[in-house]
Structure formats: C-alpha cells, structure tokens
LOPAZA-131363 format. One record per atom (N, C-alpha, C): residue in three letters; residue number from 1; atom name; x, y, z. Coordinates in nm, 4 decimals. Each point is the difference from the previous one (the first is absolute). Last residue first. Layout:
BEGIN
- type / seq / atom / east / north / up
- ala / NUM / CA / X / Y / Z
...
//
This chain:
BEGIN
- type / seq / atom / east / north / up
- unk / 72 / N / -2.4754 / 4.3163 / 3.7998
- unk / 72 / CA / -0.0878 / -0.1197 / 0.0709
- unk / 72 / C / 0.0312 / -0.0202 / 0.1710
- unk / 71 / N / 0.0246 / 0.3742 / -0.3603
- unk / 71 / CA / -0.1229 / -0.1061 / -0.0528
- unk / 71 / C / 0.0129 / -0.1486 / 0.1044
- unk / 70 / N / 0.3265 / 0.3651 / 0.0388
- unk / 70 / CA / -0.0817 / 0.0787 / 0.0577
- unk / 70 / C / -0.1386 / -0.1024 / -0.0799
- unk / 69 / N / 0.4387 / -0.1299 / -0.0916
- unk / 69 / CA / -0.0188 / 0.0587 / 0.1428
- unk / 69 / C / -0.1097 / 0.0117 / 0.0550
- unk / 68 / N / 0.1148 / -0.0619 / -0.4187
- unk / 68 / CA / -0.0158 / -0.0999 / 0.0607
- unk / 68 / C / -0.0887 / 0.0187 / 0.1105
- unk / 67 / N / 0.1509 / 0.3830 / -0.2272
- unk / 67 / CA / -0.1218 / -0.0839 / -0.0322
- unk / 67 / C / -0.0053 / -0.1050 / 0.0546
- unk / 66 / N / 0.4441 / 0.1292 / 0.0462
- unk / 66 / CA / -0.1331 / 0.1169 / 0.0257
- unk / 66 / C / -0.1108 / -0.0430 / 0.0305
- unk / 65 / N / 0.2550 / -0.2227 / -0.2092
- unk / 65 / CA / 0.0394 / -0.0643 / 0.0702
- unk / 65 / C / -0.0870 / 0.1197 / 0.0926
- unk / 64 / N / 0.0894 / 0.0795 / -0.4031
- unk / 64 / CA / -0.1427 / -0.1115 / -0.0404
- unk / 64 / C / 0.0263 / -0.0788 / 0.1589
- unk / 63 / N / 0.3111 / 0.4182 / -0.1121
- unk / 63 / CA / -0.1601 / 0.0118 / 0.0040
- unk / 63 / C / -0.1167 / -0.1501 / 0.0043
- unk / 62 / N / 0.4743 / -0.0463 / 0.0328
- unk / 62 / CA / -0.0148 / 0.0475 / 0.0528
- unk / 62 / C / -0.1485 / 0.0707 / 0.0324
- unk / 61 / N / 0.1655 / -0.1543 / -0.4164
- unk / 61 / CA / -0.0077 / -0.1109 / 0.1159
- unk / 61 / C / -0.0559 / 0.0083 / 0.1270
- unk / 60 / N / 0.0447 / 0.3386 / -0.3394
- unk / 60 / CA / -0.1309 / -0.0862 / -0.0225
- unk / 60 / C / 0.0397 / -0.1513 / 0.1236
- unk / 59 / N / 0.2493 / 0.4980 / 0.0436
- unk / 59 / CA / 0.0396 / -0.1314 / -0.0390
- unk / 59 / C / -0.1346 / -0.0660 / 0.0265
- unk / 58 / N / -0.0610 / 0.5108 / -0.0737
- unk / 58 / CA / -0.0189 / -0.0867 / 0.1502
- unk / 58 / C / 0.0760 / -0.1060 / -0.1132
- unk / 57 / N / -0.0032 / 0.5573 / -0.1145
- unk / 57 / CA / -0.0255 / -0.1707 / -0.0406
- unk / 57 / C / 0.0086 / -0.0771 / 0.1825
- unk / 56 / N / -0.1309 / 0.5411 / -0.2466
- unk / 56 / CA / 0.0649 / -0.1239 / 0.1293
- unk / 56 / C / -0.0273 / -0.0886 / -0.0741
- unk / 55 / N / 0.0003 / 0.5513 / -0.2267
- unk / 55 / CA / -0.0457 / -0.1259 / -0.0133
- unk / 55 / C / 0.0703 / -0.1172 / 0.1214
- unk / 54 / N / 0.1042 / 0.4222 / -0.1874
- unk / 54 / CA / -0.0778 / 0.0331 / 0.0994
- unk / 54 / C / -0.0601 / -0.1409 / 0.0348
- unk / 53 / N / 0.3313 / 0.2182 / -0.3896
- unk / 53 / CA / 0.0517 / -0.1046 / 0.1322
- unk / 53 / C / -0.0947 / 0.0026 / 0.1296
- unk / 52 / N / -0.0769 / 0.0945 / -0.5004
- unk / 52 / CA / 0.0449 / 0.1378 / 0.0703
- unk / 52 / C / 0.0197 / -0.0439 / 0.1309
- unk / 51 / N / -0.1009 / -0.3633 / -0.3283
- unk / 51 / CA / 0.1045 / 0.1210 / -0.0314
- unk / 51 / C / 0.0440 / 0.1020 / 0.0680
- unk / 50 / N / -0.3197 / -0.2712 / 0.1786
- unk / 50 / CA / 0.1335 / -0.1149 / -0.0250
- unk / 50 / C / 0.0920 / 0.1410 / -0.0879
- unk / 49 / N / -0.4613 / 0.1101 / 0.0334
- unk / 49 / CA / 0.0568 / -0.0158 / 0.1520
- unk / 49 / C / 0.1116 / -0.0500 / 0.0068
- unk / 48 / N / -0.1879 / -0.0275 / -0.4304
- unk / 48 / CA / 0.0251 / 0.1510 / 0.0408
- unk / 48 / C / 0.0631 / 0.0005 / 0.1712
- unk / 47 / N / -0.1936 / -0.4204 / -0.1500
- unk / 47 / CA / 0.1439 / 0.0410 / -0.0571
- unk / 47 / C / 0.0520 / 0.1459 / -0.0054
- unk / 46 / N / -0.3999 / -0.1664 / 0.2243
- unk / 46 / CA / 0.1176 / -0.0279 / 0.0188
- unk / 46 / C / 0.1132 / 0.0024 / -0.0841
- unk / 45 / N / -0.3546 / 0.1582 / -0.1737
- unk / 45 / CA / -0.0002 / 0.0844 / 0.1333
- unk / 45 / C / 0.0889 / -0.0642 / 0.0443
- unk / 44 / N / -0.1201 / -0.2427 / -0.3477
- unk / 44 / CA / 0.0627 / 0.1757 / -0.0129
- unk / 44 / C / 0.0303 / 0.0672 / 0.0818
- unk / 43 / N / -0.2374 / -0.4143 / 0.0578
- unk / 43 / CA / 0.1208 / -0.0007 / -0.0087
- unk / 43 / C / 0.0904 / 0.1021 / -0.0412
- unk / 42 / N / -0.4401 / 0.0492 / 0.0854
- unk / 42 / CA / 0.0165 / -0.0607 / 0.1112
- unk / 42 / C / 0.1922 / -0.0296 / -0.0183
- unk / 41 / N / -0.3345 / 0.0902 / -0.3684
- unk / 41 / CA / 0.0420 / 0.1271 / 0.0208
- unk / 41 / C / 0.0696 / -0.0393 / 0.2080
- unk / 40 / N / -0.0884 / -0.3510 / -0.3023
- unk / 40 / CA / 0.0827 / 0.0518 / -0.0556
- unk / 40 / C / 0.0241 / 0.1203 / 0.0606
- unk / 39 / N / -0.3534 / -0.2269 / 0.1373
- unk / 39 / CA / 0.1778 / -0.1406 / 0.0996
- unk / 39 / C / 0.0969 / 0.1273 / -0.0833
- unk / 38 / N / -0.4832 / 0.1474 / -0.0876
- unk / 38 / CA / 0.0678 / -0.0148 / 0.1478
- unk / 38 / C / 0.1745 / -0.0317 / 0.0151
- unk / 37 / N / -0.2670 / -0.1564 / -0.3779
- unk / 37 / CA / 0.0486 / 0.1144 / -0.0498
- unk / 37 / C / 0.0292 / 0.0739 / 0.1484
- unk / 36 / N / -0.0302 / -0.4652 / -0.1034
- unk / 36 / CA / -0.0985 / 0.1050 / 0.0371
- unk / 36 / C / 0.0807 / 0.0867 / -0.0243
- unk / 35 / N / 0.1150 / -0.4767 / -0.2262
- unk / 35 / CA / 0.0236 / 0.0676 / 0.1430
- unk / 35 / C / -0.0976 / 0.1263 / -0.0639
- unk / 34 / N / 0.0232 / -0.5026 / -0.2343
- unk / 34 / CA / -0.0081 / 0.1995 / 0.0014
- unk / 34 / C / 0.0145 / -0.0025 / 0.1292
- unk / 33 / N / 0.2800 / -0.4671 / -0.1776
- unk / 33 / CA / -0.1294 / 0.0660 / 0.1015
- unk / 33 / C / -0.0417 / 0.1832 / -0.0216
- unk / 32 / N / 0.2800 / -0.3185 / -0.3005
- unk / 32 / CA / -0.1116 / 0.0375 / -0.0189
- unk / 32 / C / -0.1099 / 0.0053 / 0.1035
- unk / 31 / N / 0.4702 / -0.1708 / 0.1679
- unk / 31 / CA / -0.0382 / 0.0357 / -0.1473
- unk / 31 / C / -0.2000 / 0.0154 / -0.0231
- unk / 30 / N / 0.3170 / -0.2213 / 0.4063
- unk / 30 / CA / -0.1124 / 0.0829 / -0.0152
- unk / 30 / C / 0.0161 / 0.0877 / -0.0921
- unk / 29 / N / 0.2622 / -0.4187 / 0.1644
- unk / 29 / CA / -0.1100 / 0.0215 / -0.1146
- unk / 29 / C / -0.1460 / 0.0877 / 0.0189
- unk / 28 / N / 0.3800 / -0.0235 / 0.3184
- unk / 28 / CA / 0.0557 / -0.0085 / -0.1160
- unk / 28 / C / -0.0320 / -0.0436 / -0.0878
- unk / 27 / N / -0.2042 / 0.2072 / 0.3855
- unk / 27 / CA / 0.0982 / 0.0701 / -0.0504
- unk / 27 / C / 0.0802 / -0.0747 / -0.1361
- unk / 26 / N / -0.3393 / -0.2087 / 0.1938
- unk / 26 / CA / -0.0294 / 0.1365 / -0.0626
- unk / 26 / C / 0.1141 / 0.0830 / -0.0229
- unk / 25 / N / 0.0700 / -0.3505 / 0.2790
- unk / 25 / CA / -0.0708 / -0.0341 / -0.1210
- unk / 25 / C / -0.0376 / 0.0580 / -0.0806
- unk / 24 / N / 0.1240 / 0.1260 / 0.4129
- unk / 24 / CA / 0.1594 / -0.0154 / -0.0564
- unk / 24 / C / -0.0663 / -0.0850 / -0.1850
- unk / 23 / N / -0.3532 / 0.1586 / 0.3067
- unk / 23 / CA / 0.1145 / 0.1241 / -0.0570
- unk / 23 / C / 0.0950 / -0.0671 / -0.0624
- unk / 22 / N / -0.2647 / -0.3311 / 0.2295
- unk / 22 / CA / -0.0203 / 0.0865 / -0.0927
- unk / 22 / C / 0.0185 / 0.1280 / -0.0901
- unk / 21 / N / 0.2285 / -0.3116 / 0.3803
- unk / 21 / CA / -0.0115 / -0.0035 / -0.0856
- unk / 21 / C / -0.0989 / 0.0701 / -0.1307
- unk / 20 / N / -0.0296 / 0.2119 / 0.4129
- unk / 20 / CA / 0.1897 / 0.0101 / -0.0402
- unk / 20 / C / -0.0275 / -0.1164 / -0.1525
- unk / 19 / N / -0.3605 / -0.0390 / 0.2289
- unk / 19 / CA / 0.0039 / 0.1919 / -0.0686
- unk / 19 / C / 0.1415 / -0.0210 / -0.0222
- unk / 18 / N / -0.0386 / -0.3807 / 0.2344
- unk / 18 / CA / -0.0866 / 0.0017 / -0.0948
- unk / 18 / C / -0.0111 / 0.1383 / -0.0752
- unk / 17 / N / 0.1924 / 0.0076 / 0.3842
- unk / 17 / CA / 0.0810 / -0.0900 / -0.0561
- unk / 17 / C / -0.0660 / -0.0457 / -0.1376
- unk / 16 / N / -0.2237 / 0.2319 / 0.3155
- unk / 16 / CA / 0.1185 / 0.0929 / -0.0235
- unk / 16 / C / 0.0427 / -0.0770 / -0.1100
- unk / 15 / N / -0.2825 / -0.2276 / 0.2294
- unk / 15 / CA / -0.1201 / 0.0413 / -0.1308
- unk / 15 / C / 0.1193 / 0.1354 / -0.0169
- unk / 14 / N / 0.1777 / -0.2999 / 0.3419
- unk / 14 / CA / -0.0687 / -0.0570 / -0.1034
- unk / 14 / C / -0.0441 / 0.0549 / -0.1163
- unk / 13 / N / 0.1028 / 0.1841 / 0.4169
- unk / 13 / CA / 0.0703 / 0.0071 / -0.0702
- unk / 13 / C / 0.0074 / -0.1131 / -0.1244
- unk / 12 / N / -0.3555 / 0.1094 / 0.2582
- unk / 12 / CA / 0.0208 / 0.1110 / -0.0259
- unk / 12 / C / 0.1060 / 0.0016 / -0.1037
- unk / 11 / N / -0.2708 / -0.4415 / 0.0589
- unk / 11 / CA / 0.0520 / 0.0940 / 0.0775
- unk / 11 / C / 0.0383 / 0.1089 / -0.1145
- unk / 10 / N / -0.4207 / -0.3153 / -0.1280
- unk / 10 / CA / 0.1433 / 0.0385 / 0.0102
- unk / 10 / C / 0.1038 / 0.0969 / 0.0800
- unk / 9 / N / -0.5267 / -0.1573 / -0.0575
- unk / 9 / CA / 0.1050 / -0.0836 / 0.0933
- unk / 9 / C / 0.1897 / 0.0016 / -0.0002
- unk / 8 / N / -0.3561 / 0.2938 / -0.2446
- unk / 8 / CA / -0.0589 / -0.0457 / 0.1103
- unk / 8 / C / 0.1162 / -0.0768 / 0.1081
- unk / 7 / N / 0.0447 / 0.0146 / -0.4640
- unk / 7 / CA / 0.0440 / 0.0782 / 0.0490
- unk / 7 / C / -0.0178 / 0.0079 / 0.1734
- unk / 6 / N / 0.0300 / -0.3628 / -0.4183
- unk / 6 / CA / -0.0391 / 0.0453 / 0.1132
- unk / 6 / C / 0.0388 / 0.0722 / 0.1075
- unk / 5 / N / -0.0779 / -0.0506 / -0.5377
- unk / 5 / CA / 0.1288 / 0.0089 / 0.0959
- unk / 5 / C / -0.1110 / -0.0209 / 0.1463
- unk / 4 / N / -0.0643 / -0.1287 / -0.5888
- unk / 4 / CA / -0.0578 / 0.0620 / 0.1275
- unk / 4 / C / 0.0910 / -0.0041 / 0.1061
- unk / 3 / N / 0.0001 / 0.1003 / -0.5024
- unk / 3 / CA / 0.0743 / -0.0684 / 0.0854
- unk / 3 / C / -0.0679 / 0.0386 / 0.1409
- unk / 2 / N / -0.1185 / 0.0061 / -0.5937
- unk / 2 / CA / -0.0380 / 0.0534 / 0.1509
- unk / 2 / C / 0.0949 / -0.0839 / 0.1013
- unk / 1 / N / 0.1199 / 0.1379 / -0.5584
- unk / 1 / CA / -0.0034 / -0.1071 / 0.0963
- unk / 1 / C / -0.0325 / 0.0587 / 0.1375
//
C-alpha cells in the first residue's frame, strides 16, 4: 500500500512524530525484515563496549528533546 505524506509542508516536529510512529510499527511487526550484515557487526561492537564498561547512554527522552532542539 503507497501512502502519500506531505512532507514539504510538514513541520519538523511533525515528520519526528511520524518516524516515532514508524519504528514503533516496525518494531512490533517487524518479523521477516533481513537486516545487513553492518547492523550485526555494529551491534557486537556495542555489546563488547557494554561488557567492558566503555560504552554512554543518553535517556531517549532526553535525546529526542535534543533533536527537537536543534530541527526547529
């Protein structure tokens, strides 16, 4: 199914809010997507960084308020 959006005329935090719903859609019927072989050796590395405690987190709230910030 094609969905046309209008991006053009969508604010910043508009077309955020839209990527937020699409992840959250994908996230819970995203079965039989392949991923790249990138995302796997990308997450190894963070999890090697997470084991040997070298690794930062930011609160995603906090980061998407970041982003706000600085898109509009």
């Amino acid at each position: 199914m094609a969905t046309n959006l209008p991006f053009d005329e969508m604010s910043a935090e508009d077309k955020i809010h839209t990527m937020e719903l699409l992840w959250d859609g994908l996230c819970k019927k995203g079965g039989g997507v392949i991923l790249p072989a990138w995302h796997g050796e990308i997450l190894a590395e963070r999890e090697s960084m997470h084991k040997a405690g070298t690794d930062e987190f930011e609160d995603w709230n906090v980061a998407k308020g970041k982003i706000r910030n600085q898109t509009s």
